[in-house]
C-alpha positions as MATLAB code, in Angstrom:
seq = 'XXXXXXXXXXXXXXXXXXXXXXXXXXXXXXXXXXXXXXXXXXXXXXXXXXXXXXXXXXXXXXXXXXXXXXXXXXXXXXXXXXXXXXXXXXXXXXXXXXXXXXXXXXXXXXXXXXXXXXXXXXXXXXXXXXXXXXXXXXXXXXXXXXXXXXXXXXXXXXXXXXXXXXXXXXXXXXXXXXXXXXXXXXXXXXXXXXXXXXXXXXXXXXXXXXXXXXXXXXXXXXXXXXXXXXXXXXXXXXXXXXXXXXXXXXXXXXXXXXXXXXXXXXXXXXXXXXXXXXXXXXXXXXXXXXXXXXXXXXXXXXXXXXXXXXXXXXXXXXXXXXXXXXXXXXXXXXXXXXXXXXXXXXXXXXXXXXXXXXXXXXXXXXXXXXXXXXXXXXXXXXXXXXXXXXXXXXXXXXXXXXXXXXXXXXXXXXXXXXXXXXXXXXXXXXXXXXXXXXXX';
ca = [
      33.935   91.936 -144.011;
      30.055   92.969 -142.678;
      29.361   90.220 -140.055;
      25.993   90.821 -141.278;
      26.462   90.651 -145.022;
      25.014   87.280 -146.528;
      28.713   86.813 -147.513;
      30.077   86.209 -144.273;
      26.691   84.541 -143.382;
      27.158   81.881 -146.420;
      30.530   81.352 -144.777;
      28.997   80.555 -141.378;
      26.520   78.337 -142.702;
      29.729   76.469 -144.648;
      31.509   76.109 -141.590;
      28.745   74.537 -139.651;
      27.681   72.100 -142.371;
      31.910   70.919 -141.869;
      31.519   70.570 -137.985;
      27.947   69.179 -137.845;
      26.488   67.530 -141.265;
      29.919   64.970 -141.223;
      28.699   63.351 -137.887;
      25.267   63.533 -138.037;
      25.202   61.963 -141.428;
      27.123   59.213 -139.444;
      24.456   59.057 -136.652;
      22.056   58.795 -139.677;
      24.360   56.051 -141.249;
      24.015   53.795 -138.321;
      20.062   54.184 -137.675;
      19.434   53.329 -141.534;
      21.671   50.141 -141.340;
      19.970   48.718 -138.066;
      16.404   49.524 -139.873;
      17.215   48.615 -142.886;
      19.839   45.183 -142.223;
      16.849   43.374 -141.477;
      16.419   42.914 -145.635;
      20.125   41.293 -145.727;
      19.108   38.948 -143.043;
      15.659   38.171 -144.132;
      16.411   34.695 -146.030;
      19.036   33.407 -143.207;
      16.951   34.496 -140.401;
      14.063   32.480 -142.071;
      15.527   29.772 -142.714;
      17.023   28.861 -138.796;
      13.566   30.733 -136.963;
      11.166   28.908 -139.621;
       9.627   33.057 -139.916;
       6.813   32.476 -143.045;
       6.682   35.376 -145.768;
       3.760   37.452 -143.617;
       5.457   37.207 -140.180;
       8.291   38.533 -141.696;
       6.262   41.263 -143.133;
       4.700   42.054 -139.862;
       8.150   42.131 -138.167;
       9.813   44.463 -140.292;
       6.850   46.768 -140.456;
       6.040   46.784 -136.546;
       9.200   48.770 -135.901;
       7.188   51.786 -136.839;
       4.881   51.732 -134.324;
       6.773   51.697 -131.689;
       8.430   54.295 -133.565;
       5.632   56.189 -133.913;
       3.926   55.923 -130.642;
       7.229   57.757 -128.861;
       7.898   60.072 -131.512;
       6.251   63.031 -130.148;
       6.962   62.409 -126.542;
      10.949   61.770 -127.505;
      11.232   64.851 -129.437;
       9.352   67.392 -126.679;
      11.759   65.645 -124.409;
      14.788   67.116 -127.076;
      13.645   70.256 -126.916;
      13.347   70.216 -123.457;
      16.752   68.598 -122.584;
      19.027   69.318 -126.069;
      19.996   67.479 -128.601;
      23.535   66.210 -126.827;
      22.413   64.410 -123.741;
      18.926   63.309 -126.237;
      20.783   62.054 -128.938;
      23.385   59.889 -126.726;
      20.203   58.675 -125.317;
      18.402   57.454 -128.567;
      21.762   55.818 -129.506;
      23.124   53.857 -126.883;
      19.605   52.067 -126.585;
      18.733   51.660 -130.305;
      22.320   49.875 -130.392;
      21.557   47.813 -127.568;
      18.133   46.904 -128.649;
      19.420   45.865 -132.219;
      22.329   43.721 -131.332;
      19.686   41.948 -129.074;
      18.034   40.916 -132.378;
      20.537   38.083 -132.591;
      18.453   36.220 -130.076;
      15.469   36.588 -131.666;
      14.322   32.858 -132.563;
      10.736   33.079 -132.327;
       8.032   35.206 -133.885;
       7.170   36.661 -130.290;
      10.808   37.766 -129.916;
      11.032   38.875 -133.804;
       8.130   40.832 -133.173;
       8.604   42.327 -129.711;
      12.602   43.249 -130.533;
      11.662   45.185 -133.546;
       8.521   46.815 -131.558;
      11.345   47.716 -129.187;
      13.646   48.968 -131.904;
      11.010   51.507 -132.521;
      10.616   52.869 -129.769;
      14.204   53.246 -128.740;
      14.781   55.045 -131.642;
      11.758   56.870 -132.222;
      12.754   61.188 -132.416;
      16.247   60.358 -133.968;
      14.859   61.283 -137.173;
      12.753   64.270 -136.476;
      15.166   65.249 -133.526;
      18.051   66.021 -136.404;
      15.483   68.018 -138.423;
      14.148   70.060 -135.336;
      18.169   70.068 -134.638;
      19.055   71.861 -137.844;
      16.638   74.419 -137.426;
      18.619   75.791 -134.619;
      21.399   76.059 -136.965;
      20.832   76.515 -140.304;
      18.590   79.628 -141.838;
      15.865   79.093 -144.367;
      17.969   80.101 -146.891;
      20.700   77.139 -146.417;
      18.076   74.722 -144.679;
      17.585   72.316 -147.744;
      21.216   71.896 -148.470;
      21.807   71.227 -144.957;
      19.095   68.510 -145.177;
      20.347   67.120 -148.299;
      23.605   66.461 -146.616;
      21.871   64.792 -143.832;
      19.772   62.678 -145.937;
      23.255   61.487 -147.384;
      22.943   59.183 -144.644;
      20.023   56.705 -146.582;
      22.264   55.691 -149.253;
      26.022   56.177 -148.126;
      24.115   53.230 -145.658;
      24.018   51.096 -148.757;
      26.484   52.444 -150.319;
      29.084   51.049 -147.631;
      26.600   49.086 -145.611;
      25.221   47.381 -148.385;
      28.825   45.413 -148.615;
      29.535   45.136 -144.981;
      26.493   43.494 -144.311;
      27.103   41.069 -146.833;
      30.170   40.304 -145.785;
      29.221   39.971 -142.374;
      26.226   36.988 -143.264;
      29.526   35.109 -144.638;
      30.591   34.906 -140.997;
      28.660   32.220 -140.319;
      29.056   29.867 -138.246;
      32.380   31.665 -136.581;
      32.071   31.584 -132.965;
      29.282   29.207 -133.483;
      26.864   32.964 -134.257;
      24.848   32.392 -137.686;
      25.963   35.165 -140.114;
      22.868   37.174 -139.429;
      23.455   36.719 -135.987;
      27.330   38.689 -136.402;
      25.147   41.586 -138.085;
      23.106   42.673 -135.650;
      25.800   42.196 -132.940;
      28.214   44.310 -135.038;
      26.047   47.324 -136.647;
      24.254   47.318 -133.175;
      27.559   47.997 -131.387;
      28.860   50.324 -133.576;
      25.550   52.243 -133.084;
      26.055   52.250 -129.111;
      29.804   53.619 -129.658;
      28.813   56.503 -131.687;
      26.018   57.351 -129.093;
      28.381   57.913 -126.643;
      30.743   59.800 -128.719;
      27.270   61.835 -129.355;
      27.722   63.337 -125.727;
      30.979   64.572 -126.034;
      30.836   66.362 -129.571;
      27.417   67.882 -130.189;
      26.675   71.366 -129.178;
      22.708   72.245 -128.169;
      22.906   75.940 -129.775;
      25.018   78.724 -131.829;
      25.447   79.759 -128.438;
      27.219   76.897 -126.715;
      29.754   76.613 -129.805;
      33.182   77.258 -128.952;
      34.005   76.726 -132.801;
      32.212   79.918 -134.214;
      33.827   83.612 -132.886;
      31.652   86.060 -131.241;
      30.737   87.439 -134.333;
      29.698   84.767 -136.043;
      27.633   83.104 -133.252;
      25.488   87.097 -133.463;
      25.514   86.672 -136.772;
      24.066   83.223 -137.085;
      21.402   83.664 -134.273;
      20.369   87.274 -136.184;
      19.258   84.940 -139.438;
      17.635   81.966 -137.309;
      15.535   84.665 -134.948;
      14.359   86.623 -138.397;
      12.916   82.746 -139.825;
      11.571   82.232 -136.271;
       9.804   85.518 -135.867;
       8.147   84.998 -139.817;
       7.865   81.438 -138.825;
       5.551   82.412 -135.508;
       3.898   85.066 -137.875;
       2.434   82.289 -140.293;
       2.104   79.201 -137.912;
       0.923   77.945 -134.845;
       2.885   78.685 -131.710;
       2.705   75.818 -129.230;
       2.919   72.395 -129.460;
      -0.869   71.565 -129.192;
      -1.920   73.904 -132.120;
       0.893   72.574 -134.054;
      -0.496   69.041 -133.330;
      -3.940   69.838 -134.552;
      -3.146   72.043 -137.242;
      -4.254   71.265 -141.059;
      -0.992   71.751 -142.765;
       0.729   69.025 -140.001;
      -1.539   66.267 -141.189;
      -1.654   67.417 -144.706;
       1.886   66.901 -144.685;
       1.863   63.722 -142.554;
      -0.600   62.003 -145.357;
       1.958   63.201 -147.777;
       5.265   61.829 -146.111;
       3.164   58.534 -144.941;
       2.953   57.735 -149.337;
       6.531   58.585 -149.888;
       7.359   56.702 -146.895;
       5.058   53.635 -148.355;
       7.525   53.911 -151.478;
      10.858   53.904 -149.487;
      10.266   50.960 -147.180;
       8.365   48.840 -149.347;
      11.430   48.708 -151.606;
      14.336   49.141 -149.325;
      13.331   45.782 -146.947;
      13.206   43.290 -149.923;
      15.981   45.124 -152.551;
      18.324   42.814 -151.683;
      15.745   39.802 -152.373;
      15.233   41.737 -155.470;
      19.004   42.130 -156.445;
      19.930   38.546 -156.020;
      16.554   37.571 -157.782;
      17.941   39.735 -160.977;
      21.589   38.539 -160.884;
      20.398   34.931 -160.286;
      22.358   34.097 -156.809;
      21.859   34.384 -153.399;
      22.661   36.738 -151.083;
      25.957   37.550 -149.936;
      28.979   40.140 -150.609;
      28.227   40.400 -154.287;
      24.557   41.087 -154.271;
      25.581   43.670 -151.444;
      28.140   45.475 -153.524;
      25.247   45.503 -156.645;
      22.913   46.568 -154.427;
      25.240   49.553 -153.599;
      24.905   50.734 -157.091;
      20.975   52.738 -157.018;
      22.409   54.151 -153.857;
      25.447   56.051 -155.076;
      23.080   57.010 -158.041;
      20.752   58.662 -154.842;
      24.048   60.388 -153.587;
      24.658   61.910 -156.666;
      21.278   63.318 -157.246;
      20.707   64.303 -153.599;
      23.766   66.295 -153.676;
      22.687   68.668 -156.660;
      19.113   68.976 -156.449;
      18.738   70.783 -153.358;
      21.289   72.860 -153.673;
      19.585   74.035 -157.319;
      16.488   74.230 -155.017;
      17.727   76.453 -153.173;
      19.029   78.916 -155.506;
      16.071   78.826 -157.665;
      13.375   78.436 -155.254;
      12.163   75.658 -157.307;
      11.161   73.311 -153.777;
       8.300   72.310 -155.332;
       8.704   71.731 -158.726;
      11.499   69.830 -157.811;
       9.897   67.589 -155.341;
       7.092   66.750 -157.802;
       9.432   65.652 -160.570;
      11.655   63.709 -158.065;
       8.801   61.632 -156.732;
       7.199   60.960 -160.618;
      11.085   59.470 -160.759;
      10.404   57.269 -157.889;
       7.353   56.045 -158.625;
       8.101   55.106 -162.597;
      11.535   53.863 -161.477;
      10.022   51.179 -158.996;
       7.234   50.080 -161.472;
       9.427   49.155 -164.374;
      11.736   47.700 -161.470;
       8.772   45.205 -161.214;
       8.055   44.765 -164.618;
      11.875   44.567 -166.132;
      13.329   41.180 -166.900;
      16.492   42.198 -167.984;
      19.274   43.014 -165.108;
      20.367   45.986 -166.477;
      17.189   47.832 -166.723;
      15.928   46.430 -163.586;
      19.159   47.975 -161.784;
      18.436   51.057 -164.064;
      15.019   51.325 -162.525;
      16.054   50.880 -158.797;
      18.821   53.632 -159.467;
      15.854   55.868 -160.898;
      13.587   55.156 -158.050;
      16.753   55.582 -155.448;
      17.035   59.003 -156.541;
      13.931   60.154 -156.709;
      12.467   58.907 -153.259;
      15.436   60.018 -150.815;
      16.376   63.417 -153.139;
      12.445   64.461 -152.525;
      12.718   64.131 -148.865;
      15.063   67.463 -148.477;
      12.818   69.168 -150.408;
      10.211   68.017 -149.270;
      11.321   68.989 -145.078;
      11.985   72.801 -146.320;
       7.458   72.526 -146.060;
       7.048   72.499 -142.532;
      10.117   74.507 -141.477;
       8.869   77.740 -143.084;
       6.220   77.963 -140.260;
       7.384   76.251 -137.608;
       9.282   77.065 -134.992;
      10.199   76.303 -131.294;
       8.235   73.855 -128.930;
       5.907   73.915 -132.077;
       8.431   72.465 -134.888;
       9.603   70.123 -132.366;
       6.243   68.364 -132.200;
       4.599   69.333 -135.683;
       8.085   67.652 -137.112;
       7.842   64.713 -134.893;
       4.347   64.654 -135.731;
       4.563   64.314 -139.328;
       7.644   62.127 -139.260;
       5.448   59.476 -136.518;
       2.147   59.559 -138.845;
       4.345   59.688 -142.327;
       6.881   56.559 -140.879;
       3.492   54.363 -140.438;
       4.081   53.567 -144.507;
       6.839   51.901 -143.399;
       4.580   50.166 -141.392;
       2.165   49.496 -143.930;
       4.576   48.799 -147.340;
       6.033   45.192 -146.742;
       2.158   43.767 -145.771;
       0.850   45.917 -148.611;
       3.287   44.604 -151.026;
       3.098   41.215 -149.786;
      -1.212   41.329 -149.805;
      -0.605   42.903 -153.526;
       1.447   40.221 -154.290;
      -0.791   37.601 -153.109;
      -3.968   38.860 -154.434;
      -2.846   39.247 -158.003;
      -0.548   35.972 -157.952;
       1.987   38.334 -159.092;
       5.441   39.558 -157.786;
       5.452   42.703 -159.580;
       1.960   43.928 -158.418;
       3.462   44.882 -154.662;
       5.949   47.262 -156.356;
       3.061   48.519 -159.202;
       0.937   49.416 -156.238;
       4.344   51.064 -153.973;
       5.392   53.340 -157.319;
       1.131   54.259 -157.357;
       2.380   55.550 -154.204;
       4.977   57.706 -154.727;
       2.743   59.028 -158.076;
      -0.106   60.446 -155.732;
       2.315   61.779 -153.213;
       3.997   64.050 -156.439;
       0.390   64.811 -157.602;
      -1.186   66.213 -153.727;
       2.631   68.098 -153.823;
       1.954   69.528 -157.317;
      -1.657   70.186 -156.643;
      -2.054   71.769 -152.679;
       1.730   73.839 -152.895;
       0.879   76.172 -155.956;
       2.752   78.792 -153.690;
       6.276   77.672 -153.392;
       7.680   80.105 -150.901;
       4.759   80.868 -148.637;
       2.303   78.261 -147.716;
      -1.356   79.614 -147.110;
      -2.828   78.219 -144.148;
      -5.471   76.870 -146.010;
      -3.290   75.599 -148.616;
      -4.061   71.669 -147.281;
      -8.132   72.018 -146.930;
      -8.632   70.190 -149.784;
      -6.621   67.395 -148.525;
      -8.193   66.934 -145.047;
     -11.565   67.292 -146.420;
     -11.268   64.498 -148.826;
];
C-alpha cells in the first residue's frame, strides 16, 4: 500500500484514535465528574454548611474564573513543555484540590476551594484540543473530537450512579456522603494524572507505536493543515489573541457554555424534582438516561460531518435541539417528557461542541492555536460562570422555576442563529466572516 494514499492515512488516523481517544476520554471523564459532582452534593452539602440558594450559585460558578484567568498562561506553558509532563501536572493538582472540598464548611472555604479548582485545572480542556491537532488532520479532526467529547456524558452515564451511591455512604467513617465524593472522584483524578506521565506521547514523532512510515505519513497531512492554517490565520500568539474570529468565537462558545452549565449543576435537583424523591442512587441512574442519549448522537453526527462537510449546518440544528429541549424541560409536568426534553437538550449541547471546535482549527496553528484555543475556551467557560446566578436571578425575578431554563435554552437559540448567520462558508472562514459580531 502508498504510505501516502488517504487509505493508509485513514488507517493511521484509526490507530491513533485506539491508543489516544480511550485515555483521554478518561482524563476527560474525571475533570467532568469533579466539575460537575458538585450538583449531586448540592442538597447534602447545604444542609450540614447552612450554604443559601445564591451562595451556592456563586460557588459553583466561581470555578470558572479561576479557570479562566490561567487558561492562557497553562496552555502556552503546554506548548512549551508537552502535553505529558503538562497534563500529569493539571491532574495530580485538580485531584488534590477537589478531594480538599470535603473540608469545605464555610462559604469562604466553598468559595475559595472551587476558585482553586479552577485554576488547577484551567488548560485541561483546551490543552486536549491544541493536543489533537498535533495528531489528527483536518480531515479526521471532528471525529477525533467527538470521541473526546464522549467524556461529558459517559461522566453521567457511569458517574451519574457512582456518585449517588457514594452520598449513601454517609456517615461511614464518620465522612458525610458528600464528603466520600469528593475524597473518592478527587483521588481517582490524582491516580490517572500520574499514569498521564507514563503513557502520553508529545508528537507523531516520539511514538514508538506508529512505524517509520506511518509517523512520515502522519506528519506529511498535519504540516499540509499547518502550512494552509498559517496561510489564513494569524501566526503568533498575540495576533491570535487579538484577532476577530477568536472573540467571535469566544462570544459564541460563552452562550453554548451558558446552556451546558446552567443545566448540568442543578439536573439532578431537576431529576429528583420530576420522579418525586430525593437524591440518591436512583435519581443518579435516571439522570444517566439524557446522557447515553448524548453518546449516541455525538457518536454519529460528526462523523456524518465529516464526510459531508456539513460542520455548520449541523452545529446549527444541534444547538436549536438544545435550546427547545431545555425549554420544554422547564415547562413539562409530566416525567416522561421532561426526561424526553433533557435527552433532547443532552444531545444537542455536547454533539455541537465537536463541530463546533473544527472553527478555529482550520486557521490555527502552533504557538497561535495554543492560545487562540485557550482563549476561546477561558472567555466561552465564563457561561459557566454566569448560568447558575442567571438561572437563579431568572428564577427569582419571575417567581418562576422554569424561567432560569426559558432564559438558558434563549441561549443556546442565539448561539445556533450567530453560527447560521456569520459561517455562510463552511469550509473556509473569511477573515472578516465575524465583523458583524464584534461590531454589534
Amino acid at each position: 500500500m502508498n504510505p501516502d494514499s488517504p487509505a493508509s492515512l485513514e488507517a493511521i488516523n484509526s490507530k491513533v484514535m485506539r491508543r489516544l481517544l480511550p485515555f483521554l476520554l478518561l482524563m476527560y471523564v474525571l475533570a467532568f465528574l469533579d466539575r460537575a459532582n458538585i450538583g449531586f452534593a448540592q442538597k447534602a452539602l447545604q444542609h450540614d454548611t447552612g450554604l443559601s440558594n445564591a451562595a451556592f450559585a456563586f460557588g459553583a460558578g466561581v470555578f470558572f474564573i479561576g479557570y479562566a484567568l490561567f487558561e492562557v498562561p497553562s496552555n502556552l506553558l503546554l506548548h512549551r513543555v508537552g502535553a505529558r509532563a503538562w497534563m500529569c501536572r493539571i491532574m495530580v493538582t485538580w485531584g488534590l484540590v477537589s478531594a480538599s472540598l470535603c473540608f469545605a464548611h464555610t462559604p469562604t472555604a466553598f468559595y475559595s476551594v472551587r476558585f482553586l479548582l479552577g485554576v488547577a485545572e484551567a488548560g485541561f480542556f483546551p490543552g486536549v484540543i491544541y493536543y489533537l491537532t498535533h495528531w489528527f488532520p483536518q480531515s479526521a479532526r471532528a471525529r477525533a473530537v467527538g470521541v473526546f467529547y464522549f467524556g461529558a456524558p459517559l461522566a453521567f452515564i457511569f458517574g451519574s450512579p457512582l456518585s449517588g451511591l457514594l452520598l449513601e455512604l454517609h456517615g461511614t467513617a464518620g465522612l458525610a456522603g458528600w464528603q466520600w465524593l469528593f475524597l473518592i472522584e478527587g483521588g481517582m483524578a490524582t491516580a490517572v494524572g500520574v499514569w498521564a506521565f507514563w503513557y502520553l506521547d508529545n508528537r507523531p514523532e516520539d511514538a514508538r507505536w506508529l512505524d517509520d512510515a506511518q509517523r512520515t505519513t502522519l506528519r506529511a497531512a498535519l504540516d499540509a493543515n499547518a502550512r494552509d492554517a498559517s496561510a489564513h490565520g494569524p501566526r503568533n500568539t498575540l495576533a491570535a489573541l487579538l484577532d476577530r474570529r477568536v472573540l467571535g468565537l469566544s462570544a459564541i462558545y460563552l452562550l453554548i457554555q451558558m446552556s451546558v452549565y446552567g443545566v448540568i449543576f442543578y439536573l439532578p435537583q431537576q431529576v429528583a424534582a420530576l420522579l418525586g424523591t430525593a437524591v440518591g442512587l436512583r435519581v443518579g441512574l435516571v439522570a444517566a438516561l439524557p446522557w447515553l442519549c448524548a453518546l449516541v448522537v455525538t457518536w454519529i453526527v460528526p462523523r456524518r460531518a465529516d464526510r459531508t462537510g456539513g460542520h455548520r449546518r449541523w452545529a446549527v440544528a444541534l444547538l436549536v435541539l438544545a435550546g427547545l429541549g431545555i425549554g420544554v424541560s422547564g415547562l413539562a409536568h409530566s416525567p416522561l417528557l421532561g426526561l424526553a426534553a433533557l435527552c433532547c437538550a443532552a444531545s444537542g449541547f455536547i454533539a455541537a461542541q465537536p463541530l463546533f471546535w473544527t472553527f478555529p482549527t482550520r486557521y490555527l496553528t502552533g504557538a497561535a492555536a495554543a492560545g487562540g484555543i485557550a482563549l476561546i475556551n477561558s472567555l466561552g467557560g465564563l457561561g459557566g460562570f454566569i448560568a447558575p446566578s442567571l438561572r437563579t436571578a431568572a428564577e427569582h425575578t419571575f417567581a418562576s422555576t422554569s424561567a432560569g431554563l426559558l432564559v438558558l435554552g434563549a441561549a443556546s437559540l442565539l448561539a445556533a442563529l450567530l453560527i447560521g448567520t456569520l459561517f455562510r462558508h463552511e469550509r473556509v472562514i473569511a477573515a472578516d466572516a465575524l465583523t458583524p459580531l464584534i461590531h454589534h
